[in-house]
N, C-alpha and C positions, 0 to 999 in steps of 0.2 A: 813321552817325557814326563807325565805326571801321573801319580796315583788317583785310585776313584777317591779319594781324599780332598783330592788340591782342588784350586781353584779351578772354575771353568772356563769354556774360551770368550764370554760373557762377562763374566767376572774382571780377567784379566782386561780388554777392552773396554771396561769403565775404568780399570785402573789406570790403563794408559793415558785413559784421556783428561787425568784429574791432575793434580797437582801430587809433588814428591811425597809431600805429609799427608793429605786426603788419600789417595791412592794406597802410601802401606796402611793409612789404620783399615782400609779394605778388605787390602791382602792380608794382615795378619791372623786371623783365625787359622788361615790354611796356607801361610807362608812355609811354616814348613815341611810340607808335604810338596815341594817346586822344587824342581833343581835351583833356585839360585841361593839355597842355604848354603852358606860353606858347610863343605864336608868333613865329614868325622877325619879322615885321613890328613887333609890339611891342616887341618887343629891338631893333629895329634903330631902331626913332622915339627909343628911350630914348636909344640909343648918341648918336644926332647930335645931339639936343638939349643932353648932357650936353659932348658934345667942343666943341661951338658956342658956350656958356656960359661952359666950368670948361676946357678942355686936355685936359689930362691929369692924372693921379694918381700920387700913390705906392702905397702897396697898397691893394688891393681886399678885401673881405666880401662872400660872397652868402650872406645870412643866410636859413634854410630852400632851400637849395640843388636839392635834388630830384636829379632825376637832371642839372643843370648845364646848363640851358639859358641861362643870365645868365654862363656859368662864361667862355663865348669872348668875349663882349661886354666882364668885366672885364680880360681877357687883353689885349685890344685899348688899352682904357682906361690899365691902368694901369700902369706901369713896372717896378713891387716885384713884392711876393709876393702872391698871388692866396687865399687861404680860402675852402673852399664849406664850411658847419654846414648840419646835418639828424639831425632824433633816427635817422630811419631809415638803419639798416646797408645794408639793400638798396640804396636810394637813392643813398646814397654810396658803393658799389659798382661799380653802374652810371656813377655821372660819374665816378669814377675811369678807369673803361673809357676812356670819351670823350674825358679830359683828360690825356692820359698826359704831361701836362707838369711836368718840375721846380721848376718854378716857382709850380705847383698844390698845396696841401697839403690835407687834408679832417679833419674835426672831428668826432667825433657828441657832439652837446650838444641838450638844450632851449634852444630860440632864446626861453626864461622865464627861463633859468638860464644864461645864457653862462660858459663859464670863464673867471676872475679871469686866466687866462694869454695871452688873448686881448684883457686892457685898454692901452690908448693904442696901438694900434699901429695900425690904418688910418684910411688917408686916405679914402675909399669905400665906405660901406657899399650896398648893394641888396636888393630884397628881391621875388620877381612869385608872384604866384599864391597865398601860403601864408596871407592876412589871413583868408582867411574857419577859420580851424582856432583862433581864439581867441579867447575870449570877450571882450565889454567891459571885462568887470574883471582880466581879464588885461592888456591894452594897455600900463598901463604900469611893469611889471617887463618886456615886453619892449622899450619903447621905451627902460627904464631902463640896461639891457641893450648896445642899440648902443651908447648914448650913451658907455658905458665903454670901449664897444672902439674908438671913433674918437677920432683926437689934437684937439686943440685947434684948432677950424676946419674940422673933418671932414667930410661931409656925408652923409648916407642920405637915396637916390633913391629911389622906387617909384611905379608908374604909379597912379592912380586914377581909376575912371569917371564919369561924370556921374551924378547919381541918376534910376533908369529911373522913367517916368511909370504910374502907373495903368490909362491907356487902354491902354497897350502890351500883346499878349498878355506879351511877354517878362518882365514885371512878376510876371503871376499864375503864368508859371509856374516861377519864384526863388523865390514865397511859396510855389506849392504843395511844393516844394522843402524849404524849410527848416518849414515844418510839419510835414511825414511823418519830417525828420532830428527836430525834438523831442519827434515823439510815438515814434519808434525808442528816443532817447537814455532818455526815459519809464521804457520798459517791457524796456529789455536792456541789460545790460554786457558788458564796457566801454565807455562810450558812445566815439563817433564822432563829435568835433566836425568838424562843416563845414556854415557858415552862408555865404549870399552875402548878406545884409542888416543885420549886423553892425559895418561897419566904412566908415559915414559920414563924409566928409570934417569938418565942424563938426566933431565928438567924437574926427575923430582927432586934429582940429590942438591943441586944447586940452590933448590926453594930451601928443604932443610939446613942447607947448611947456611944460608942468609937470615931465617931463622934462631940460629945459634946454638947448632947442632952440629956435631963430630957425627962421619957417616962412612959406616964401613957395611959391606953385607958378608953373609953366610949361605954356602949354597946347601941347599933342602936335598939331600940326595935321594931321599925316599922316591923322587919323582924321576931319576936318572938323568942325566946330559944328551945335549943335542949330538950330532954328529961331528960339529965342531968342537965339541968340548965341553963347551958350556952349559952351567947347569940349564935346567928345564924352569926352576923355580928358584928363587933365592932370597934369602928373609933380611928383609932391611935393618940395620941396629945404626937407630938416630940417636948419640946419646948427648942429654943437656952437659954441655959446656959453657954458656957463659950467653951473653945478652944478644938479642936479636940484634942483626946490624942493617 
């Protein structure tokens, strides 16, 4: 699964066993060389669905940023000023590297706690990869969150999977996953949230829309449909309407 690049299986088990923000400034030299970077392909389904849709933008957000794999995609998107936020120093570090553009600014904030200097002002919010690192009852102080950073009519994109089946191995082995993360979380600190079964479409769309967000999705065809129809992926479009309630 990883290049002679990425991290080693050493590496990875101090990061596991550190805290969410110690852990990626770890991993980020060689984050992206892992698979858990979003991939070129999902960036790129997101991009055309969103230009095919919506145009273009005035400034862009990529909220939990990472090392800025979303960062060229908003670049592309949107005409303003570009913002990548991530607790992690490391992380924004690294996308600093990558994005040596003026146009780029970067933020360290909890994407729980956005700063008040960061309210009305983009048109674009995004967000890939970073859903499984918060719990349900978190959701929405951070949906509450974008909400304030987007102007009136704004939107936050983000990809979401179809829910995997039972039969599937790929199923038991998410669950066996996020078992071993809560019996970790259990028995050491600081725990290390990162759940993949978390963060179901139903309960997301009810957070957004208590938040104060109009919620409809678009399915990603790039990825095809299950056998019942349904897409594979489908890109969430939260767009501000009016005040948290």
């Amino acid at each position: 699964m990883f290049t002679s690049q990425g991290p080693s299986v050493r590496e990875l088990a101090v990061q596991a066993l550190s805290s969410v923000e110690r852990g990626y400034d770890l991993l980020a030299p060689k984050f992206d060389h892992t698979p858990f970077r979003t991939p070129d392909r999902m960036l790129d389904a997101v991009e055309e669905t969103l230009a095919q849709r919506e145009g273009s933008f005035g400034a862009g957000l990529d909220v939990c940023c990472g090392t800025g794999a979303g960062l060229g995609m908003l670049r592309r998107l949107c005409r303003g000023r570009v913002t990548g936020v991530d607790l992690s120093a490391g992380m924004l570090a690294e996308a600093a590297r990558v994005h040596p553009d003026p146009r780029v600014d970067f933020v360290r904030a909890d994407a729980r706690a956005l700063p008040p200097a960061l309210g009305d002002s983009y048109d674009l919010a995004v967000s890939f990869g970073a859903f499984g690192h918060f719990l349900p009852a978190e959701r929405p102080a951070l949906f509450s969150g974008v909400h304030a950073a987007l102007r009136e009519g704004g939107l936050f994109a983000f990809p979401i999977g179809a829910p995997i089946p039972p039969t599937s191995p790929l199923w038991w082995a998410v669950a066996g996953f996020d078992a071993a993360m809560r019996v970790r979380n259990a028995v050491w600190r600081p725990p290390f949230v990162m759940y993949y079964r978390t963060f179901p479409l139903g309960g997301v769309s009810r957070d957004l829309r208590a938040a104060g967000f109009a919620v409809e999705t678009a399915p990603l065809e790039h990825f095809g449909r299950l056998p019942s129809g349904a897409p594979r992926w489908r890109l969430v479009l939260a767009r501000k309407t009016g005040q948290p309630r």
